[in-house]
N, CA, C and O atoms as a GROMACS GRO file, in nm:
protein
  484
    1UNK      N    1   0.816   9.092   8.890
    1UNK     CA    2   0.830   8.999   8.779
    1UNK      C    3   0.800   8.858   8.825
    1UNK      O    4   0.841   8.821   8.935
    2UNK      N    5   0.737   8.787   8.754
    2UNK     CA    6   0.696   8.626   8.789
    2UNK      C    7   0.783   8.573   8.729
    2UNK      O    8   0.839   8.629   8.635
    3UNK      N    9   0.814   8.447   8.772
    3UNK     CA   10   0.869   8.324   8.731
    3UNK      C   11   0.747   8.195   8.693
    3UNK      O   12   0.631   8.167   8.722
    4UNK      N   13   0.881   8.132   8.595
    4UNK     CA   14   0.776   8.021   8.468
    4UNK      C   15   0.883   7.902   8.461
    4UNK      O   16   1.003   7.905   8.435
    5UNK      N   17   0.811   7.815   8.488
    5UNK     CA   18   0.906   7.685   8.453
    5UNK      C   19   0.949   7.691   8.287
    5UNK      O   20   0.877   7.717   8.191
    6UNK      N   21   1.117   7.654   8.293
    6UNK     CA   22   1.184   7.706   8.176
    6UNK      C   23   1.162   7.603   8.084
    6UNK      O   24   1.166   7.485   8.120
    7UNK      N   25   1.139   7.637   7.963
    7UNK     CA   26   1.084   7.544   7.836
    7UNK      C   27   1.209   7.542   7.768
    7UNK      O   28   1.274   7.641   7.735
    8UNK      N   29   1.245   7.392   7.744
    8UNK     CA   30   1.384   7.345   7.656
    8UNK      C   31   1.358   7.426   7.529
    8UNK      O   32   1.247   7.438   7.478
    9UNK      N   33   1.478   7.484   7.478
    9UNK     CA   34   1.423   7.536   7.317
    9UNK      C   35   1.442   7.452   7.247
    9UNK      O   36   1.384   7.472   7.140
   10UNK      N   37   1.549   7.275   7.254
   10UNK     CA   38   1.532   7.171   7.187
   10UNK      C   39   1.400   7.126   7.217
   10UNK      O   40   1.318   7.210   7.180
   11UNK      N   41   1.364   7.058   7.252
   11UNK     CA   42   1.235   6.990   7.302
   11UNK      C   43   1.105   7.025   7.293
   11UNK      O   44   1.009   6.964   7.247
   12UNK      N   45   1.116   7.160   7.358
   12UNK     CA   46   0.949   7.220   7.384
   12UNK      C   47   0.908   7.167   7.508
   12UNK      O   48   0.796   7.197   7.550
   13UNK      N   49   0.993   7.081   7.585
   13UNK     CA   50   0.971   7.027   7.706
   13UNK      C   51   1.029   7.064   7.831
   13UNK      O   52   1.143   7.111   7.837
   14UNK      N   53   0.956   7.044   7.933
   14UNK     CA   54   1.037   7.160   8.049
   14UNK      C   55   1.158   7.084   8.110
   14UNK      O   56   1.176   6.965   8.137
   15UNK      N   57   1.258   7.232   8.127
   15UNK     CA   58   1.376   7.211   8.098
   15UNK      C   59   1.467   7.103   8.247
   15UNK      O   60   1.419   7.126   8.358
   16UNK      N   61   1.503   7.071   8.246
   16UNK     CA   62   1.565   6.984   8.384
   16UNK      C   63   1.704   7.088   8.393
   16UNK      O   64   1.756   7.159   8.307
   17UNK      N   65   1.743   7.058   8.559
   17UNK     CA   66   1.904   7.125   8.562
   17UNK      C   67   1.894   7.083   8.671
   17UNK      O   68   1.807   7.115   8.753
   18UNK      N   69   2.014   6.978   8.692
   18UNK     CA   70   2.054   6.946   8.839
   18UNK      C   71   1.952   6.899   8.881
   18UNK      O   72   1.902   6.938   8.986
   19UNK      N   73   1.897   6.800   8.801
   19UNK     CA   74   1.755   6.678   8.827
   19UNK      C   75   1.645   6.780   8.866
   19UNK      O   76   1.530   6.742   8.892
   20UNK      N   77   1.671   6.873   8.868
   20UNK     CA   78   1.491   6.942   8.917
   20UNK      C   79   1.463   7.037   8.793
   20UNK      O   80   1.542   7.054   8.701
   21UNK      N   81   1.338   7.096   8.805
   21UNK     CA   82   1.285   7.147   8.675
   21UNK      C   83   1.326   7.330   8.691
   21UNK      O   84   1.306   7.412   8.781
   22UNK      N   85   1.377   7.335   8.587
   22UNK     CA   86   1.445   7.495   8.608
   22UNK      C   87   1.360   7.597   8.601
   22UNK      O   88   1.245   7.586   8.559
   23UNK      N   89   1.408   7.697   8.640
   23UNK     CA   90   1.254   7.790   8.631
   23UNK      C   91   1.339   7.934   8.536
   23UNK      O   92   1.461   7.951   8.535
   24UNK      N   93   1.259   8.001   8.481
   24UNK     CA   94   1.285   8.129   8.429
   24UNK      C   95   1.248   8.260   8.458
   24UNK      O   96   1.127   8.251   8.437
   25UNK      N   97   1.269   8.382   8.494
   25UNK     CA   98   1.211   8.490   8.511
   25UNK      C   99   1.290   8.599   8.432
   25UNK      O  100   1.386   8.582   8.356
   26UNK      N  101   1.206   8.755   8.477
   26UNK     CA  102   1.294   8.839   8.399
   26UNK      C  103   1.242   8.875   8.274
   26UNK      O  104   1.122   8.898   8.262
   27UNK      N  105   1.319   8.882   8.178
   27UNK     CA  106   1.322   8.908   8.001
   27UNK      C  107   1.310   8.779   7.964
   27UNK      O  108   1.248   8.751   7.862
   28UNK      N  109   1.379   8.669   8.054
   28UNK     CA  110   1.377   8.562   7.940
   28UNK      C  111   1.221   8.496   7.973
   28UNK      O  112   1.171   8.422   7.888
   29UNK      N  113   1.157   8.522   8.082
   29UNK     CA  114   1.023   8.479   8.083
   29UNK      C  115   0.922   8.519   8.006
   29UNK      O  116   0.811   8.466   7.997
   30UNK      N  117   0.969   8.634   7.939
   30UNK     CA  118   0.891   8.689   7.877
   30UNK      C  119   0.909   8.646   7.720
   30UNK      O  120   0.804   8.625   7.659
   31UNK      N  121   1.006   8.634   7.665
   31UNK     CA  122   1.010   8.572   7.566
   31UNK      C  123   0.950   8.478   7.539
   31UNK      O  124   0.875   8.469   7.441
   32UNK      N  125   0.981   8.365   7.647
   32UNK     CA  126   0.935   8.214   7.681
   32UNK      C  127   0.774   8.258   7.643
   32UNK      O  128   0.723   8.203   7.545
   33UNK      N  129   0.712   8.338   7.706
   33UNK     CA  130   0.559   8.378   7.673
   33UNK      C  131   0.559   8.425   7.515
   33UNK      O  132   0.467   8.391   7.440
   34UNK      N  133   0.639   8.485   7.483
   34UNK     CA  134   0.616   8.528   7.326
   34UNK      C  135   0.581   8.408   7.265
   34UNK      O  136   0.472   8.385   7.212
   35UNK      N  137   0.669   8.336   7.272
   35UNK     CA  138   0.770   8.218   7.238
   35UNK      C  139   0.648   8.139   7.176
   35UNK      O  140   0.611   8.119   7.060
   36UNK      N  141   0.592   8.096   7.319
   36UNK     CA  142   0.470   7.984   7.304
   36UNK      C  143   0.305   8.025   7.231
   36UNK      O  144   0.205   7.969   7.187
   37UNK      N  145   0.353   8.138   7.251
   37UNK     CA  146   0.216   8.247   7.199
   37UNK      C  147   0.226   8.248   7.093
   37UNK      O  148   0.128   8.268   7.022
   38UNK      N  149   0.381   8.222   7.029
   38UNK     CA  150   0.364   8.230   6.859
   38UNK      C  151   0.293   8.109   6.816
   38UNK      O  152   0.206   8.123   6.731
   39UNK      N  153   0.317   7.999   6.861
   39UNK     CA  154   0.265   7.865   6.845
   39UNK      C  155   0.185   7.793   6.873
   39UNK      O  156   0.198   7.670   6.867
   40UNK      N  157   0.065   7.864   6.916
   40UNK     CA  158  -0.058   7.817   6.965
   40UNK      C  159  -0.102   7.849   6.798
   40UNK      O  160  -0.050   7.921   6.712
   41UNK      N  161  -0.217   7.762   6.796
   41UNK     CA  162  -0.320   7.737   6.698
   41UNK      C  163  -0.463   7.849   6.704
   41UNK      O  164  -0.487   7.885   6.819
   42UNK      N  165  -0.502   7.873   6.659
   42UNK     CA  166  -0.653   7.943   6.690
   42UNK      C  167  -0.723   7.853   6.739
   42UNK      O  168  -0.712   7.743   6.686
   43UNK      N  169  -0.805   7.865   6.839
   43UNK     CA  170  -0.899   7.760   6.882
   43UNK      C  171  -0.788   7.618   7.031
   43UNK      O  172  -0.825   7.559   7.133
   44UNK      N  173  -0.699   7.624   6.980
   44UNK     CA  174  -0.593   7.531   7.047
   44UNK      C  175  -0.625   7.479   7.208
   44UNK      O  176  -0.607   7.365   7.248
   45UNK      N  177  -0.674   7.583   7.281
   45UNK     CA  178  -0.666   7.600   7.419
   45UNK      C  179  -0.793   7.611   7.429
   45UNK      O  180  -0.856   7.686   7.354
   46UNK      N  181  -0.868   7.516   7.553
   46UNK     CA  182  -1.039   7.493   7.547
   46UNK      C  183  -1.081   7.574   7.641
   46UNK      O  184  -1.198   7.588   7.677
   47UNK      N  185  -0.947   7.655   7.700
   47UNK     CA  186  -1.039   7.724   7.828
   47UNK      C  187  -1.060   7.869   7.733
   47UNK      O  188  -1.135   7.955   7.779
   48UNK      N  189  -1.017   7.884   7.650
   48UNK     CA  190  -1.057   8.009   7.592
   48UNK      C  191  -1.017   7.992   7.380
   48UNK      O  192  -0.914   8.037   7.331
   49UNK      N  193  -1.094   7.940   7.324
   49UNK     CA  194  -1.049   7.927   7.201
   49UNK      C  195  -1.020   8.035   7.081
   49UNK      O  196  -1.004   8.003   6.964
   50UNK      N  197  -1.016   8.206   7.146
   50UNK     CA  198  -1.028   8.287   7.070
   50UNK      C  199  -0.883   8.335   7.034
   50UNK      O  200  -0.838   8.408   6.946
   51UNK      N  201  -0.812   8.246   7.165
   51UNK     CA  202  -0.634   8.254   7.163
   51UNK      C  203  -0.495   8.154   7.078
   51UNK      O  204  -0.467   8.035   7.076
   52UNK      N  205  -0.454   8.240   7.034
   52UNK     CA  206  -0.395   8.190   6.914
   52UNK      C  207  -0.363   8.217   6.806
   52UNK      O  208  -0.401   8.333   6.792
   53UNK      N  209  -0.317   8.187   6.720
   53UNK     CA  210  -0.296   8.252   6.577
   53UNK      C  211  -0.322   8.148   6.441
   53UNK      O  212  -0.264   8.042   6.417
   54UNK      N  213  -0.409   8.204   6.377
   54UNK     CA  214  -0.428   8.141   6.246
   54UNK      C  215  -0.380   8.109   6.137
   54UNK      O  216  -0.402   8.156   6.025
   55UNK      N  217  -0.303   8.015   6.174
   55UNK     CA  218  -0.154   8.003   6.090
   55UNK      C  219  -0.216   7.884   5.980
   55UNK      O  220  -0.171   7.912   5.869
   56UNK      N  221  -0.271   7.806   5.976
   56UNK     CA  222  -0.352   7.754   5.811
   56UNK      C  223  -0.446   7.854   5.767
   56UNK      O  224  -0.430   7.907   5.658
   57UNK      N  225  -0.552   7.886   5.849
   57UNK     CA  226  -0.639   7.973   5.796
   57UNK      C  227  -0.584   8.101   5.713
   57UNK      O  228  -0.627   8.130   5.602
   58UNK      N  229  -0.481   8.176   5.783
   58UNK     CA  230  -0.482   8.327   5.726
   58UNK      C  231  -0.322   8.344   5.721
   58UNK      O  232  -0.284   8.448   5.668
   59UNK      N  233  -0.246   8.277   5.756
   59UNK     CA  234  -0.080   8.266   5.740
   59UNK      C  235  -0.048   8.175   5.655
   59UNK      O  236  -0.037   8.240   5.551
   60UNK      N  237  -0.029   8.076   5.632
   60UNK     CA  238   0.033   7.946   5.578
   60UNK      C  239  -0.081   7.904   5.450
   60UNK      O  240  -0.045   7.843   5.349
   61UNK      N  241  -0.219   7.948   5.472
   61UNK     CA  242  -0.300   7.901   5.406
   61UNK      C  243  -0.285   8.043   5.292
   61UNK      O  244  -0.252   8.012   5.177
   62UNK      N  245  -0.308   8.192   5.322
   62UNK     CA  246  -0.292   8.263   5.189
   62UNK      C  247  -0.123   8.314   5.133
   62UNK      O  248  -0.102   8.379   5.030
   63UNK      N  249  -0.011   8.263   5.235
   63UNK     CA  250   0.095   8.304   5.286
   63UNK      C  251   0.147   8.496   5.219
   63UNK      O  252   0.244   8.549   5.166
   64UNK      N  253   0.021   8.532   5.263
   64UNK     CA  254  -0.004   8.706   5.273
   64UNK      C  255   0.134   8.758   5.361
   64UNK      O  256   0.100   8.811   5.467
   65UNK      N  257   0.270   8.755   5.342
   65UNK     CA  258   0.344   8.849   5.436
   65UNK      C  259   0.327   8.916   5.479
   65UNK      O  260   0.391   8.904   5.583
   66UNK      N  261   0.230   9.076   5.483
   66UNK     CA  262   0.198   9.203   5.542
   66UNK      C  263   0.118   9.118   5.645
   66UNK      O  264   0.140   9.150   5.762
   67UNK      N  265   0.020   9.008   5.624
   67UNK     CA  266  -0.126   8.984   5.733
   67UNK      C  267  -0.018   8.913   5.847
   67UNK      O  268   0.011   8.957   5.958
   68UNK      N  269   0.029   8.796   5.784
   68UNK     CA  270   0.115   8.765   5.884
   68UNK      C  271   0.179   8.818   5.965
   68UNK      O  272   0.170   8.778   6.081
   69UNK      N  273   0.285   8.952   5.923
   69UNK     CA  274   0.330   9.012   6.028
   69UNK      C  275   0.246   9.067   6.097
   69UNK      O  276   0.254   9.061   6.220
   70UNK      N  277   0.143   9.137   6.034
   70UNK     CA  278   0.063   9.200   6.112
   70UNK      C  279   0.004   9.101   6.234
   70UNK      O  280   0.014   9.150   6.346
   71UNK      N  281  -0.057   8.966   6.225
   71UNK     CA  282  -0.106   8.905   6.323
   71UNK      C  283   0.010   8.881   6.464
   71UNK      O  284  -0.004   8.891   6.586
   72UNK      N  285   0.150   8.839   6.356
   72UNK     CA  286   0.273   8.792   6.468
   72UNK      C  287   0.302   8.936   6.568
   72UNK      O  288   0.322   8.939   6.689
   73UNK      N  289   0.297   9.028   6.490
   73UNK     CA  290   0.321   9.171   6.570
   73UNK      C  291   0.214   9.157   6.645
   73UNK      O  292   0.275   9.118   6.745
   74UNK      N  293   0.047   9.157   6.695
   74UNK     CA  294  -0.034   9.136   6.753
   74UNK      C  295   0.004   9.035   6.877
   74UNK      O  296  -0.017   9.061   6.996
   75UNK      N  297   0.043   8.955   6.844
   75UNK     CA  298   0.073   8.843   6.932
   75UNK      C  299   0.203   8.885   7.001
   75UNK      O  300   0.185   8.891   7.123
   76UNK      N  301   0.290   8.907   6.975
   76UNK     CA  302   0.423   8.977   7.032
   76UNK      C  303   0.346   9.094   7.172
   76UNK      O  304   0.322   9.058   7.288
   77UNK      N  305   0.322   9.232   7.114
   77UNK     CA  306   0.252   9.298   7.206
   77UNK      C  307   0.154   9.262   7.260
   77UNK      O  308   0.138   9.295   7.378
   78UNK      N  309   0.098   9.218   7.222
   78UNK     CA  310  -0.021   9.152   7.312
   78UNK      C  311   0.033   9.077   7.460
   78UNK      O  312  -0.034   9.054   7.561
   79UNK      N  313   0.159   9.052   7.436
   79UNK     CA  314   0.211   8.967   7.563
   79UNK      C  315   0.278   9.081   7.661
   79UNK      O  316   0.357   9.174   7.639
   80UNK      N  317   0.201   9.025   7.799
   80UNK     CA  318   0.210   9.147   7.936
   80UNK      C  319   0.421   9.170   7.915
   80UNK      O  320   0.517   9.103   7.877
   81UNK      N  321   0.404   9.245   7.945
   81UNK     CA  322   0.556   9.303   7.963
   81UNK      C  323   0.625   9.342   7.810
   81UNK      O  324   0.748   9.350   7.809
   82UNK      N  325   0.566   9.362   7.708
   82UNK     CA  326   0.682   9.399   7.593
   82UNK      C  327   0.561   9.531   7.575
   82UNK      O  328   0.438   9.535   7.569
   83UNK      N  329   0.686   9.643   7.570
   83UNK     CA  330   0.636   9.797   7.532
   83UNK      C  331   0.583   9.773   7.391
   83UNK      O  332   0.469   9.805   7.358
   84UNK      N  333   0.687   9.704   7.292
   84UNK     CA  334   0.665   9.744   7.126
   84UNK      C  335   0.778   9.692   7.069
   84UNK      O  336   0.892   9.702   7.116
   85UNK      N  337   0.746   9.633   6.962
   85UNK     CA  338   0.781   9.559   6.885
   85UNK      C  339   0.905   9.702   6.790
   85UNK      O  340   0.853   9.803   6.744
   86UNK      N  341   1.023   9.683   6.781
   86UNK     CA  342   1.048   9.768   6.668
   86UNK      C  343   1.103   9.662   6.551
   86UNK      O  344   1.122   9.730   6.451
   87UNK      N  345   1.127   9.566   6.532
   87UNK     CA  346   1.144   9.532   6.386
   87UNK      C  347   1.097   9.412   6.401
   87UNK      O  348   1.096   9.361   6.513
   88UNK      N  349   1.041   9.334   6.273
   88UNK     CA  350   0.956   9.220   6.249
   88UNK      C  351   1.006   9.214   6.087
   88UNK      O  352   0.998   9.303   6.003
   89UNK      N  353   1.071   9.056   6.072
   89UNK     CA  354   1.056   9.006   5.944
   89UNK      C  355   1.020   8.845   5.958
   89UNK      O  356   1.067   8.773   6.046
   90UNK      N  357   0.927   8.802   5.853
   90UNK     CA  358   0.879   8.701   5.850
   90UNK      C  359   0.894   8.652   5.760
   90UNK      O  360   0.876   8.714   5.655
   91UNK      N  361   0.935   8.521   5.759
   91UNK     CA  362   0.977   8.444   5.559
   91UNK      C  363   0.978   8.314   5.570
   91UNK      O  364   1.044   8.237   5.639
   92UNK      N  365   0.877   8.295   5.476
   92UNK     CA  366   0.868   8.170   5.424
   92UNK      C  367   0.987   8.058   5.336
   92UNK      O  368   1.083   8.071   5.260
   93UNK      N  369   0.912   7.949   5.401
   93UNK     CA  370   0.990   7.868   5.277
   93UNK      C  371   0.928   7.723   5.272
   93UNK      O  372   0.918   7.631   5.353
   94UNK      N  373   0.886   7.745   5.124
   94UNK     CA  374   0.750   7.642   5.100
   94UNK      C  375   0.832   7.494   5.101
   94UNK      O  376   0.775   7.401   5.159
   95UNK      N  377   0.972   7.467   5.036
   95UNK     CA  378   1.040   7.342   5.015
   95UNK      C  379   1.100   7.281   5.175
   95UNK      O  380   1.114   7.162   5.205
   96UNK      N  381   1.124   7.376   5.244
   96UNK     CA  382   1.134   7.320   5.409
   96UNK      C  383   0.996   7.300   5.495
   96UNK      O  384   0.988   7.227   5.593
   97UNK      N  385   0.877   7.387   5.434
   97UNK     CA  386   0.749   7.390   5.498
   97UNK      C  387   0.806   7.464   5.621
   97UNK      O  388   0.827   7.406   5.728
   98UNK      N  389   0.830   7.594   5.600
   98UNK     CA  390   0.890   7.636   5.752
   98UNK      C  391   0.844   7.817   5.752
   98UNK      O  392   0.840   7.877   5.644
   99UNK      N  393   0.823   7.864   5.841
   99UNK     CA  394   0.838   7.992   5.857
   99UNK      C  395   0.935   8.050   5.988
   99UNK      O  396   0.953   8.013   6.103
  100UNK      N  397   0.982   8.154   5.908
  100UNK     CA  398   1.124   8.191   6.029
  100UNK      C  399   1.069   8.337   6.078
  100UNK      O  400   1.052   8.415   5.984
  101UNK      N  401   1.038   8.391   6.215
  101UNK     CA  402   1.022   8.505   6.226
  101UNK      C  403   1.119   8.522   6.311
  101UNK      O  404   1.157   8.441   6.395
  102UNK      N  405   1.176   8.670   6.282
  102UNK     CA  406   1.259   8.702   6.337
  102UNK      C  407   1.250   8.831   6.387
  102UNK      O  408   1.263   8.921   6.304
  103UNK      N  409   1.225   8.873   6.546
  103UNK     CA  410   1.159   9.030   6.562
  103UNK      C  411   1.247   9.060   6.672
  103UNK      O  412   1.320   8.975   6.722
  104UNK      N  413   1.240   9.197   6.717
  104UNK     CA  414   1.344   9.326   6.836
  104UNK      C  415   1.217   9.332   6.902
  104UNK      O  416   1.126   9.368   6.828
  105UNK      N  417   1.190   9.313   7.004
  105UNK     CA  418   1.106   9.373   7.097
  105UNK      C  419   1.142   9.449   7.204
  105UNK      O  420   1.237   9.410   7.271
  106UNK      N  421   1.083   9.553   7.235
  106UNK     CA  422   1.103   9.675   7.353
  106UNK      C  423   1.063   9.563   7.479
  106UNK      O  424   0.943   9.538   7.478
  107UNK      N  425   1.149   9.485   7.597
  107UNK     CA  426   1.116   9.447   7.698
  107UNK      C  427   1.163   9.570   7.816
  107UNK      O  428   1.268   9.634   7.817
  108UNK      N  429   1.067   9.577   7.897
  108UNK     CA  430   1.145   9.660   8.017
  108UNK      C  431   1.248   9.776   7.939
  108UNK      O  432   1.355   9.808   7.990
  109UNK      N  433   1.208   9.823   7.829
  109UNK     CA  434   1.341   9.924   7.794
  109UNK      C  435   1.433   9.878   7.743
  109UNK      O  436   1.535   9.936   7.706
  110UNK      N  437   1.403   9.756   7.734
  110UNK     CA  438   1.582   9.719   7.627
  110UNK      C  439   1.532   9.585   7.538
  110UNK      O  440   1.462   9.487   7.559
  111UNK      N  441   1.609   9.638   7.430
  111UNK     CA  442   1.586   9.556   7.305
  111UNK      C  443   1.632   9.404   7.316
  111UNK      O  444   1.747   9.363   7.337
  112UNK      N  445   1.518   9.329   7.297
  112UNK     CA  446   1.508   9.175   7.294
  112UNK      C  447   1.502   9.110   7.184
  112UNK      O  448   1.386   9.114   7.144
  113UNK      N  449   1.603   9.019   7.078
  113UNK     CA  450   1.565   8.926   6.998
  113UNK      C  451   1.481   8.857   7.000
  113UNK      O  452   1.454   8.790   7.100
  114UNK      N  453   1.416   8.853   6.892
  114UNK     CA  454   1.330   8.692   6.944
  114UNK      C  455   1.301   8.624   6.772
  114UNK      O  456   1.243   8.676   6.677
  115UNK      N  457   1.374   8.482   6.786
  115UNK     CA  458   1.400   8.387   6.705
  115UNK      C  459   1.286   8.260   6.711
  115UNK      O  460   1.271   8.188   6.809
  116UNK      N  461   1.214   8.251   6.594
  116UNK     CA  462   1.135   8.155   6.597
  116UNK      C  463   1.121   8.071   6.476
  116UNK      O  464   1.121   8.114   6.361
  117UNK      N  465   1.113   7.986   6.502
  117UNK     CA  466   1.107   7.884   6.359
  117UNK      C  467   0.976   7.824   6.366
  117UNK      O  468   0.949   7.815   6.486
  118UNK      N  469   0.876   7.775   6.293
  118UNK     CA  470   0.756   7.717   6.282
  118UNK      C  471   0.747   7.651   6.186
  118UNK      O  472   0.750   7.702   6.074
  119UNK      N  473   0.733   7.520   6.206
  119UNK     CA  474   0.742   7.402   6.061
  119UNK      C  475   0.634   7.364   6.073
  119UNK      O  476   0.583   7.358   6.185
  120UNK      N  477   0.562   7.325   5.957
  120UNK     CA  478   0.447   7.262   5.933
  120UNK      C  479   0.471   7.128   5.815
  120UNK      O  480   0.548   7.145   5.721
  121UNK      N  481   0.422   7.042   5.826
  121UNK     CA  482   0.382   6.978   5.787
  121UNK      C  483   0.448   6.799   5.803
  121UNK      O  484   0.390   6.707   5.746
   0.00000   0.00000   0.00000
């Protein structure tokens, strides 16, 4: 298992502890990878722009629930270390501009929450 410098879940900024920068491994590194994978843009990243998710284009822009999960489930497994996704709900809410996904992922054999909020606008 690798280790990842740990990302504040206030902030989005890497995390400090005891003045030095904390690191993460394990399950929770792997989340941390879900995590950020939910929130990349399509195109976002110049060393490869095919990574990401199309969250104006084909989420937020037709707000299709089935496509959405379907893409967020893509992105979930798609990340090295999770077997399979077993539950995924995704919900909007146009007056906060927010989407909440909330999914169980198979890590290493044991069931992982994973809590995400995504605000736009």
């Amino acid at each position: 298992m690798g280790y990842d410098f740990a990302i504040s879940t206030l902030t989005n900024d890497l995390s400090i502890s005891k003045g030095k920068i904390a690191l993460v491994n394990g399950n929770a590194e792997i989340v941390q990878r879900i995590k950020t994978r939910l929130q990349w843009l399509t195109g976002e990243w110049f060393l490869d722009t095919t990574k990401g998710l199309p969250w104006m284009q084909e989420i937020l822009g037709d707000k299709n629930t089935n496509n959405a999960v379907m893409l967020i489930r893509d992105q979930i497994t798609g990340t090295s270390g999770v077997d399979r996704v077993s539950t995924i709900n995704v919900r909007f809410d146009a007056q906060k501009r927010e989407l909440s996904i909330y999914a169980v992922a198979v890590i290493n054999g044991q069931n992982t929450v994973i809590n995400q909020g995504v605000i736009f606008g």
